[in-house]
C-alpha positions as a printed NumPy array, in Angstrom:
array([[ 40.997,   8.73 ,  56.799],
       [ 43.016,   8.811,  53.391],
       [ 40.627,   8.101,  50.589],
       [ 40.507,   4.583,  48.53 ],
       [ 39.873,   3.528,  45.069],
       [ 36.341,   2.675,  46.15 ],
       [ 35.439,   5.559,  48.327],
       [ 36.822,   8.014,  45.718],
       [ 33.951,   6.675,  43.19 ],
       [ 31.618,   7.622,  45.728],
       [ 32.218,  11.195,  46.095],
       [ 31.085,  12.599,  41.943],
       [ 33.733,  14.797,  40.707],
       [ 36.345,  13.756,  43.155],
       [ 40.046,  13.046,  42.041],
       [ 41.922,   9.938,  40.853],
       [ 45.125,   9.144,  42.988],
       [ 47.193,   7.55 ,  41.199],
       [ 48.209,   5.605,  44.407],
       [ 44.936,   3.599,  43.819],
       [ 45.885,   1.487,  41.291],
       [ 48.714,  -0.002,  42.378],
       [ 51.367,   2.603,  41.172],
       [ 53.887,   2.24 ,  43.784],
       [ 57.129,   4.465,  42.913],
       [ 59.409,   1.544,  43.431],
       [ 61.795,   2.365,  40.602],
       [ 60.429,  -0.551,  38.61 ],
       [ 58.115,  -0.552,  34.992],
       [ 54.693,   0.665,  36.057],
       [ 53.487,   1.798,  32.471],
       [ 50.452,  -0.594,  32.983],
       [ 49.038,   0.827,  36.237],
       [ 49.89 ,   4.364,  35.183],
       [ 48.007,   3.536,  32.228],
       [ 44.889,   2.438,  33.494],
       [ 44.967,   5.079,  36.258],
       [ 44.936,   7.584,  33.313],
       [ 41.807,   5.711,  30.951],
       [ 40.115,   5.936,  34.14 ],
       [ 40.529,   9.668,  35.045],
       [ 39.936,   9.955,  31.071],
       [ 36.444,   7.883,  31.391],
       [ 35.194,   9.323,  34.005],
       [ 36.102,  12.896,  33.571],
       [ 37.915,  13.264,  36.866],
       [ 41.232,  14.798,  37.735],
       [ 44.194,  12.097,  38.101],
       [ 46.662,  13.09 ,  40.844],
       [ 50.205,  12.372,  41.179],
       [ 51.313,  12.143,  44.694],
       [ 55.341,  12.822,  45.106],
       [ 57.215,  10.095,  43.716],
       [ 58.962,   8.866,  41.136],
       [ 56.94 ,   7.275,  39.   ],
       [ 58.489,   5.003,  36.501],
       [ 56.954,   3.799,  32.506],
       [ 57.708,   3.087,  29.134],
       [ 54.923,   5.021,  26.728],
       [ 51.544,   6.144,  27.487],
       [ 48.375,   7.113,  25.538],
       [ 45.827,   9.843,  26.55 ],
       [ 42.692,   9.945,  24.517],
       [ 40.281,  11.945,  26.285],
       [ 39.726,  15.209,  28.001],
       [ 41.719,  15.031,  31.16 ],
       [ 43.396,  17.107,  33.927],
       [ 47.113,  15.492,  35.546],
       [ 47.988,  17.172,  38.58 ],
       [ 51.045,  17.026,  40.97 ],
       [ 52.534,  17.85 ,  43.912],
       [ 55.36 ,  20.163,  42.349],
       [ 58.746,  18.902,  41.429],
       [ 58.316,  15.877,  43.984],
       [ 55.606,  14.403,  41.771],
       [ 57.853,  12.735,  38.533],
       [ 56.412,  11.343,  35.589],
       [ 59.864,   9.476,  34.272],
       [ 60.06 ,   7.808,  30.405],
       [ 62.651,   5.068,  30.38 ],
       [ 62.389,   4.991,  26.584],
       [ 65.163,   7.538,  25.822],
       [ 64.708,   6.876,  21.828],
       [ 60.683,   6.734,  21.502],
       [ 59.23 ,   6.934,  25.233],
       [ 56.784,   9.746,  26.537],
       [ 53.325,  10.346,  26.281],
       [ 51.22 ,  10.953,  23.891],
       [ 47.932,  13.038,  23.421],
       [ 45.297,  11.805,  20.915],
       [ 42.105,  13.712,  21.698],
       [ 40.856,  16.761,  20.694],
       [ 39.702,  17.729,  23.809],
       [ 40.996,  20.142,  26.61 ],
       [ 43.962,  18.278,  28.346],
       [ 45.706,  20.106,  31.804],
       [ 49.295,  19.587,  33.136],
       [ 49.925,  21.314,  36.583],
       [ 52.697,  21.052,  39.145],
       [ 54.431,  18.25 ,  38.386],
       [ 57.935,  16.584,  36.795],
       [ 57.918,  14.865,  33.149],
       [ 61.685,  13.511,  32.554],
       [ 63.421,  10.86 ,  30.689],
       [ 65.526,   8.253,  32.522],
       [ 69.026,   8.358,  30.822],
       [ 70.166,   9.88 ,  27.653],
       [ 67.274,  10.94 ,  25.321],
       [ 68.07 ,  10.272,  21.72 ],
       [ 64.749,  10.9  ,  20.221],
       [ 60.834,  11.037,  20.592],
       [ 59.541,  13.56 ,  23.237],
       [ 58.338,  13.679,  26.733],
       [ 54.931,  14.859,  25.744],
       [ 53.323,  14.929,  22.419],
       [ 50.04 ,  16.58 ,  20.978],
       [ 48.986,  14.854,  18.03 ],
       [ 44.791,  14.709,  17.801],
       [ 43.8  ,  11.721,  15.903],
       [ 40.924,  13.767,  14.97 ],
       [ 40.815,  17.466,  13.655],
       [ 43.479,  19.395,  16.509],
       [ 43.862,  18.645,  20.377],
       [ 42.147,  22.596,  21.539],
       [ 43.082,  24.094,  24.772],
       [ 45.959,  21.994,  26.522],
       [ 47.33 ,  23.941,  29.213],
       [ 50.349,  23.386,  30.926],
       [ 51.09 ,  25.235,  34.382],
       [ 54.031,  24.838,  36.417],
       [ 55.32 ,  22.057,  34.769],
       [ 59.073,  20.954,  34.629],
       [ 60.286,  19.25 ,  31.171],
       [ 63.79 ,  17.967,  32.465],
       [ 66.381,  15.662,  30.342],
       [ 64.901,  15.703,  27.186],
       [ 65.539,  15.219,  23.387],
       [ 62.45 ,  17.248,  22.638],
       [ 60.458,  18.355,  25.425],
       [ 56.687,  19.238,  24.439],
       [ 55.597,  19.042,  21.199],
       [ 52.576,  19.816,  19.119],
       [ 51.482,  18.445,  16.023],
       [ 48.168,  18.914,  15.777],
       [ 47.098,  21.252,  18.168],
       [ 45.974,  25.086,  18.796],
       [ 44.765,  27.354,  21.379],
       [ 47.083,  25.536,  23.87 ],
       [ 49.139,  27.695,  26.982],
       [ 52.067,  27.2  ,  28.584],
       [ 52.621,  29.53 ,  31.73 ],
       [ 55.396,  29.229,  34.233],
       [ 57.02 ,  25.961,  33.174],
       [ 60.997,  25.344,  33.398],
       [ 62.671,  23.667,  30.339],
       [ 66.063,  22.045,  31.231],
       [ 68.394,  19.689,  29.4  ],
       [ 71.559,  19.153,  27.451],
       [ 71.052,  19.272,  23.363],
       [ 72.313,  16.103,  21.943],
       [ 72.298,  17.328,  18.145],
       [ 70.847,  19.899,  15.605],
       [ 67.202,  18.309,  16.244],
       [ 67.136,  18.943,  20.154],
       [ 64.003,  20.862,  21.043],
       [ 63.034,  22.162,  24.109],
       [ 59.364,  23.739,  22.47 ],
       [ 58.34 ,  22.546,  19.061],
       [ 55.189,  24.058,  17.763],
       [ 53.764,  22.682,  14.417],
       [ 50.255,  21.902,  13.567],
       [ 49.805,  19.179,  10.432],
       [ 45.737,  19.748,  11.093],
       [ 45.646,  23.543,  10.016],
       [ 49.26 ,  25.23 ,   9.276],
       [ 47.411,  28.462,  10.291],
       [ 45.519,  26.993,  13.214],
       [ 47.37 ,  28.239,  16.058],
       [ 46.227,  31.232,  18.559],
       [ 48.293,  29.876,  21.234],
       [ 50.609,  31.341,  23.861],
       [ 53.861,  30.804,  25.658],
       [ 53.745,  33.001,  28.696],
       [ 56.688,  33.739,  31.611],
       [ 58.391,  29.987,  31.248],
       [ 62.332,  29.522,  31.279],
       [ 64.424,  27.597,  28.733],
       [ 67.873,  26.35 ,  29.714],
       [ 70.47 ,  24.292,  27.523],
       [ 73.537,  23.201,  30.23 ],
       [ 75.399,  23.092,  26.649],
       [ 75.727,  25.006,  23.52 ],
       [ 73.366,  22.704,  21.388],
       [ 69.844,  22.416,  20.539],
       [ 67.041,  25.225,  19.546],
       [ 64.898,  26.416,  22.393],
       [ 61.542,  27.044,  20.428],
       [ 61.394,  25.356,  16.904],
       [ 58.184,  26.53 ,  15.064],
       [ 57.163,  24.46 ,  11.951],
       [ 53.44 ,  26.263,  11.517],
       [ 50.139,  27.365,  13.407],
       [ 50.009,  31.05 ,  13.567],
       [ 49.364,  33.682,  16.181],
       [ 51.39 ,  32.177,  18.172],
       [ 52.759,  34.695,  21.327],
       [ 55.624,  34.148,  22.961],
       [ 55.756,  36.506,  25.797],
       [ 57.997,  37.437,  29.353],
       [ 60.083,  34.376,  28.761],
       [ 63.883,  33.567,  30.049],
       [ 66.154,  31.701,  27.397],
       [ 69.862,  30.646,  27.998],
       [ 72.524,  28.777,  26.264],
       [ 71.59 ,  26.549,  23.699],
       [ 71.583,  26.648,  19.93 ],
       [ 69.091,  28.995,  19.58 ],
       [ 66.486,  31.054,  20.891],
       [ 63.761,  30.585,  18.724],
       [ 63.913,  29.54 ,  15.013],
       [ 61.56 ,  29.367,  12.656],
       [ 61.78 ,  26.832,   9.708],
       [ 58.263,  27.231,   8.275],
       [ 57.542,  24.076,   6.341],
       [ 56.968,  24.336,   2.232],
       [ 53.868,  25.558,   1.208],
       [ 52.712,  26.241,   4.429],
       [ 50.605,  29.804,   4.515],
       [ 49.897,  31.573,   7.943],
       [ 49.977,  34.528,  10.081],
       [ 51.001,  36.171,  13.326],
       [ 53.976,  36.024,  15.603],
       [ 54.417,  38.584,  19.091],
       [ 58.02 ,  37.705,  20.49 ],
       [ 57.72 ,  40.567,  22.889],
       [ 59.231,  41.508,  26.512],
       [ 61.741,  37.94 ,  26.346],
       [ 65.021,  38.111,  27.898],
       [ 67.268,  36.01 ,  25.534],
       [ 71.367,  35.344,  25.677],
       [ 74.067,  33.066,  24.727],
       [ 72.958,  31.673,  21.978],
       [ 75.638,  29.956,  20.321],
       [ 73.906,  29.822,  16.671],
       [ 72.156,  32.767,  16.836],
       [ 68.963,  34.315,  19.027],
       [ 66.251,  34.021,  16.498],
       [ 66.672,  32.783,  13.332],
       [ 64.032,  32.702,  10.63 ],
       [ 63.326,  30.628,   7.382],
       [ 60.979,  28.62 ,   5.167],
       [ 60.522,  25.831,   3.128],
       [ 59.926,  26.695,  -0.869],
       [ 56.988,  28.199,  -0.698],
       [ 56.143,  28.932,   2.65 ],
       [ 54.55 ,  32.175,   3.757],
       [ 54.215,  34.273,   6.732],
       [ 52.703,  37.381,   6.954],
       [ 52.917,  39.962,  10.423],
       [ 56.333,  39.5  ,  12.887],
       [ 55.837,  41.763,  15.614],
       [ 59.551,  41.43 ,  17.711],
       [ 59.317,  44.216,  20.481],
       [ 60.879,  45.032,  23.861],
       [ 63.108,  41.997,  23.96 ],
       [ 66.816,  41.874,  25.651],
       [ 69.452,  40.219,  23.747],
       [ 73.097,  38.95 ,  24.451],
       [ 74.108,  38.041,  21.047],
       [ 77.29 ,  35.88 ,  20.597],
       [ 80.509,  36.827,  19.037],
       [ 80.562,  36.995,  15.82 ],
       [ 76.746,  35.572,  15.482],
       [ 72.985,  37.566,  15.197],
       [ 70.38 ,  38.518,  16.842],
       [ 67.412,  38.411,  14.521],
       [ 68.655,  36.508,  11.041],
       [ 65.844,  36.728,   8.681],
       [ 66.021,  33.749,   5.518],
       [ 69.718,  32.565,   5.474],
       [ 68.969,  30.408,   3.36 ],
       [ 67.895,  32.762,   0.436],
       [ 64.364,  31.634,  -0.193],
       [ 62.244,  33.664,  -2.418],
       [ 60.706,  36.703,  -0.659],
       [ 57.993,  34.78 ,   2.054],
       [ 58.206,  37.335,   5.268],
       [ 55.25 ,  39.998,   4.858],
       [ 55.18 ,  42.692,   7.704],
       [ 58.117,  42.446,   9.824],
       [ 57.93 ,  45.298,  13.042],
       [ 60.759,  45.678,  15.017],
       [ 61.309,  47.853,  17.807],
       [ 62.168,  49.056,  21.604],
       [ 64.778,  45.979,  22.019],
       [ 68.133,  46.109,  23.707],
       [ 70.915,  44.41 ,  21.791],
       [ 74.403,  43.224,  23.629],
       [ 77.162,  41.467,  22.447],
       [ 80.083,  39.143,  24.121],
       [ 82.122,  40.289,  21.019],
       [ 81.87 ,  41.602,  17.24 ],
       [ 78.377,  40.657,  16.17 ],
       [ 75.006,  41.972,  14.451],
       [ 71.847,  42.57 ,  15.686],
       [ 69.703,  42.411,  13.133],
       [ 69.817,  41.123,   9.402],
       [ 66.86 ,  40.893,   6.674],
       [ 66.648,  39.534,   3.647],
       [ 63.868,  38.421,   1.058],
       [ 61.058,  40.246,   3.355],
       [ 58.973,  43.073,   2.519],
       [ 57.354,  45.631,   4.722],
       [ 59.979,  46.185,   7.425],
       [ 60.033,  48.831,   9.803],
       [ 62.449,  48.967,  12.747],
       [ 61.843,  51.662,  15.343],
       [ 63.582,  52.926,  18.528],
       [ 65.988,  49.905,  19.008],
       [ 69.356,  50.611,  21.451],
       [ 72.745,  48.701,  20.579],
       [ 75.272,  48.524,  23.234],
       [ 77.698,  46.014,  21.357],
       [ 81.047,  45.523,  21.372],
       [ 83.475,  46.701,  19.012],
       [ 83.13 ,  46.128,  14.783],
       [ 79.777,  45.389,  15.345],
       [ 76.726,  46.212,  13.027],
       [ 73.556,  47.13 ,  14.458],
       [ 70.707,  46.837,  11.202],
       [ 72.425,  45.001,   8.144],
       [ 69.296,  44.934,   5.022],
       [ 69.87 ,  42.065,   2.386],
       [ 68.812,  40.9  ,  -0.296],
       [ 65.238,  41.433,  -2.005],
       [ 64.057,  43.32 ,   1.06 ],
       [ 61.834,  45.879,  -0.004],
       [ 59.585,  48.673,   1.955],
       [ 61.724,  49.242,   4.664],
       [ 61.576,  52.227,   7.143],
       [ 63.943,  52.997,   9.442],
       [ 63.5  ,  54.943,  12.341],
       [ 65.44 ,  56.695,  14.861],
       [ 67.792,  54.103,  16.591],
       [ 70.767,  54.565,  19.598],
       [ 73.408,  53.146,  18.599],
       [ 77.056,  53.181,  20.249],
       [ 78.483,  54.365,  17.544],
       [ 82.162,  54.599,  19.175],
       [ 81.63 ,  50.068,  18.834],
       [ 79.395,  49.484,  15.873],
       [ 81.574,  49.062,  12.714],
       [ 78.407,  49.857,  10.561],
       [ 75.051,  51.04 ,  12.237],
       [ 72.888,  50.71 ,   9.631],
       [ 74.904,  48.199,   6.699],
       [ 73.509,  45.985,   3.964],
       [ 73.563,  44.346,   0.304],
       [ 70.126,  46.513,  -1.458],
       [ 68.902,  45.068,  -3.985],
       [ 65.705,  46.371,  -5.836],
       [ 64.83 ,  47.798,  -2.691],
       [ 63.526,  51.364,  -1.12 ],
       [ 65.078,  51.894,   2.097],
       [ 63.942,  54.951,   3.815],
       [ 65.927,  56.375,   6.748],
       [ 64.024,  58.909,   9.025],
       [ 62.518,  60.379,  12.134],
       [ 59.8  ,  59.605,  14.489],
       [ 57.483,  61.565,  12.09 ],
       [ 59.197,  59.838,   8.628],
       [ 59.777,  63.003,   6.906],
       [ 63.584,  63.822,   7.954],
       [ 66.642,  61.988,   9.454],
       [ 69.164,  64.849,  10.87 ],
       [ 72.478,  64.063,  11.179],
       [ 74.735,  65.754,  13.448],
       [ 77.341,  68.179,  12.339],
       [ 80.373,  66.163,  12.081],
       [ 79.245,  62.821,  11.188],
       [ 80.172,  60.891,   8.454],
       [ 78.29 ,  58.733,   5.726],
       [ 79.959,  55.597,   3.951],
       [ 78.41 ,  54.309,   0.739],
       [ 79.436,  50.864,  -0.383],
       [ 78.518,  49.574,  -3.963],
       [ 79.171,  46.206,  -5.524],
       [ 80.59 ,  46.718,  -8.582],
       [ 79.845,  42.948,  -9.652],
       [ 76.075,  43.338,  -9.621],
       [ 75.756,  47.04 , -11.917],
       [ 72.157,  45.417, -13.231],
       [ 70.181,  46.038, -10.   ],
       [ 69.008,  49.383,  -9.043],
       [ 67.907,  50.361,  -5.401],
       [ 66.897,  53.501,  -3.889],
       [ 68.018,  54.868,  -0.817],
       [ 66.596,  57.296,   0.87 ],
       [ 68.483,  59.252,   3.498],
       [ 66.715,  62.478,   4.888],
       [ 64.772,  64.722,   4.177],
       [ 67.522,  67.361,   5.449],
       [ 71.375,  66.808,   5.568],
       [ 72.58 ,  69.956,   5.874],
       [ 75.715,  69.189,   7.763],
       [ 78.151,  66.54 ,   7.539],
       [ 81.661,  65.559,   8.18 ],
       [ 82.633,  63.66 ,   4.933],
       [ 81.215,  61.877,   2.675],
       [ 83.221,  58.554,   0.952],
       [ 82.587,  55.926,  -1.251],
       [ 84.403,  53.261,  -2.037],
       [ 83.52 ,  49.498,  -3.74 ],
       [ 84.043,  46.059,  -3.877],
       [ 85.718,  44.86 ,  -6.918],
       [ 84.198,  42.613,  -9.296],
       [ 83.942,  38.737,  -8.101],
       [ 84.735,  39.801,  -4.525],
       [ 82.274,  37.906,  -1.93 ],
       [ 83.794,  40.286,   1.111],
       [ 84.609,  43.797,   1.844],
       [ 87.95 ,  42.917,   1.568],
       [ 89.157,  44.261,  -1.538],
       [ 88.237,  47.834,  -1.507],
       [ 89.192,  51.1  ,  -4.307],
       [ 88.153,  53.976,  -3.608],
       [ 85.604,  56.08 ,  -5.591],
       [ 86.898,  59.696,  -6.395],
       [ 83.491,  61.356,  -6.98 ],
       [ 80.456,  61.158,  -4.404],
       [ 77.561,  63.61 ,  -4.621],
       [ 75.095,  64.602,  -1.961],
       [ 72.276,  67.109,  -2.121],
       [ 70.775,  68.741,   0.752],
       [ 67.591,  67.203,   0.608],
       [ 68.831,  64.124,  -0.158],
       [ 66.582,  61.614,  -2.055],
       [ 69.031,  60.438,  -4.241],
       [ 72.583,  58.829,  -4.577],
       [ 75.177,  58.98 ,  -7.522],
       [ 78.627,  57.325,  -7.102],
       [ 80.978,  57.842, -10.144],
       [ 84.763,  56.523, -10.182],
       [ 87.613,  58.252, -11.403],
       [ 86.956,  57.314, -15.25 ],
       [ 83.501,  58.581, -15.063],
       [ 81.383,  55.455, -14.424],
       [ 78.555,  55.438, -12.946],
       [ 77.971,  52.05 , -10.383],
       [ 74.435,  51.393,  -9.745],
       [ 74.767,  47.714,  -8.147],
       [ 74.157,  46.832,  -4.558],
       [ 74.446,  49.437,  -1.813],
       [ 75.989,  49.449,   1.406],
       [ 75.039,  52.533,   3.473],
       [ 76.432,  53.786,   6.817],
       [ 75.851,  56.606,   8.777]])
């Protein structure tokens, strides 16, 4: 005999069905039976189940611990509010989400299906299990929240602007509050808009074993101003097509963020796009402790696969580039300082410049596995590029230990005012020792250019 509303508050610990309180599926409003289906799960600490159906409402509110399970992708949570609707979290306690559908009903324009947002201190431990987040202008969101998981959920939906968000993590609480993790999910954008992960704050945050197509990007980080915090694994991801650019960090005046650990992730970057962009926008140095290494970098056409500037303490390790050609594999920008290079395979016959960049009051040190030598092979060639415009700034470069043999050695530099390599003389007089530690271009009337430097190898 199927269980009732009365015979289920017989039986102490049994579930809710959602059934029993008049939600009937019909395709109508049913926000007020959903609703008091859910304060009564919520009140009487007892799991609320959603049979399969289609189940229809405007906005809802949960404010207590609770756990929302379906049937799988037959059970459908639906928002007709495409400009505010969803649900939204206010406790601080432990809320589940597991086999089940949350969607919007027609074309989202803002708001999200599910929101996190404690009214006290930070909703703790919200999982979310098998969950699909389907037609959405932002999908889950946290804004006061930490310790929360997301394992084997599907994100789908077509980015209507910039803002579209499939994942957006931010935590007003505690900007450092975070220890959460984002484990084996997929992310899919039918179009070339929207960001799959958008991170705002809360640290430690691991993002691990996860599929992400199309879209705008990957993951980007805009950390808000003045917001301090630590810790981010991207590791073991599978990410391609992004039409803006895979990952793509930066921060608010101010911000900081200390420890980026990116490691044995597969990219497909877009034509003429990046990888990993570190601070386009040319905020003061707020990246501390960037690591990356044992990633596979692809290409639909010329492209880089990594670019950094304004961090310090960088180290990139045992990367492989298989890009198409005029491609750059590691391009170092602007005020990035401590950075260690290590061995890398790179298709050279493709890659325009391997190892490129604008150094500025830098050390860049390119080595080994054991960072005391970097042998090049005999026949290989080394291009230095130096902007003549900025002769003020000093870096040091650092290539070897030991370069005993090479093929040539160039130079050449951009003329004054030039923003591109376009307009290019070349430089008559390039030394290189043998244990090279140390660079000195000089032109043809003897001086000597000590501005930014572009290095290839």
């Amino acid at each position: 005999m199927a269980l009732t509303k009365v015979t289920n508050l017989l039986i102490s610990g049994s579930t809710i069905n959602l059934l029993d309180y008049g939600v009937t599926g019909n395709g109508t409003d049913e926000t007020v039976a959903i609703q008091s289906a859910i304060t009564a799960a919520c009140a009487e600490k007892r799991t609320l189940y959603i049979p399969s159906g289609t189940y229809k409402y405007t906005t809802l509110t949960i404010d207590d611990e609770i756990s929302v399970i379906g049937d799988g992708n037959g059970s459908n949570l639906q928002t007709t509010q495409v400009a505010n609707g969803g649900i939204t979290v206010t406790t601080r306690w432990p809320v589940t989400f597991e086999r089940m559908v949350l969607s919007a009903d027609g074309t989202p324009t803002g708001g999200a299906l599910l929101t996190l947002n404690a009214s006290v201190f930070e909703t703790g431990l919200a999982t979310f299990r098998n969950v699909v987040f389907s037609n959405y202008y932002i999908g889950l969101r946290f804004l006061r929240a930490a310790t929360w998981n997301i394992y084997d959920c599907y994100f789908e939906s077509a980015g209507l602007d910039a803002g579209s968000t499939s994942l957006w993590i931010q935590n007003d609480q505690n900007p450092d509050s975070g220890d959460s993790s984002c484990i084996g999910n997929v992310f899919y954008y039918s179009n070339n808009i929207g960001t799959h992960i958008r991170q705002i704050s809360s640290g430690g945050t691991k993002i691990i074993g996860n599929k992400f197509l199309y879209g705008e990007s990957h993951y980007r980080m805009v950390l808000e101003a003045g917001a301090s915090t630590y810790d981010l694994i991207f590791a073991n991801n599978s990410s391609e097509f992004a039409a803006d650019g895979n990952m793509i960090f930066d921060a608010g005046t101010g911000g900081t963020w200390a420890n980026v650990q990116i490691s044995n992730n597969q990219y497909t970057i877009t034509s003429a796009k990046y990888g990993i962009l570190v601070n386009p926008s040319g905020v003061a140095t707020w990246l501390d402790g960037l690591n990356i290494n044992g990633n596979i970098f692809g290409s639909t056409g010329a492209a880089t696969a990594i670019a950094i500037s304004n961090t310090r303490r960088v180290s990139i390790d045992t990367n492989s580039y298989r890009m198409e050609p005029s491609s750059t594999g590691i391009y170092i920008g602007l005020n990035t300082n401590g950075v260690d290079i290590k061995p890398q395979s790179f298709n050279n016959n493709n890659l325009l410049y391997p190892i490129a960049g604008n150094i500025s009051a830098a050390n860049v040190s390119i080595c080994n596995s054991s960072g005391v030598n970097f042998s090049l092979a005999s026949g290989a060639n080394i291009v230095i590029l130096l902007e003549n415009s900025l002769a003020n700034s000093v870096a040091s470069v650092t290539i070897g230990g030991t370069v005993a043999t090479v093929g040539t050695v160039t130079g050449q530099y951009i003329a004054a005012g030039a923003s591109t390599v376009t307009t290019l003389q070349a430089i008559t007089n390039v030394a290189l020792n043998n244990n090279a530690t140390s660079l000195q271009i000089v032109n043809s009337t003897g001086q000597v250019f000590t501005g930014k430097i572009l290095v290839s190898y």
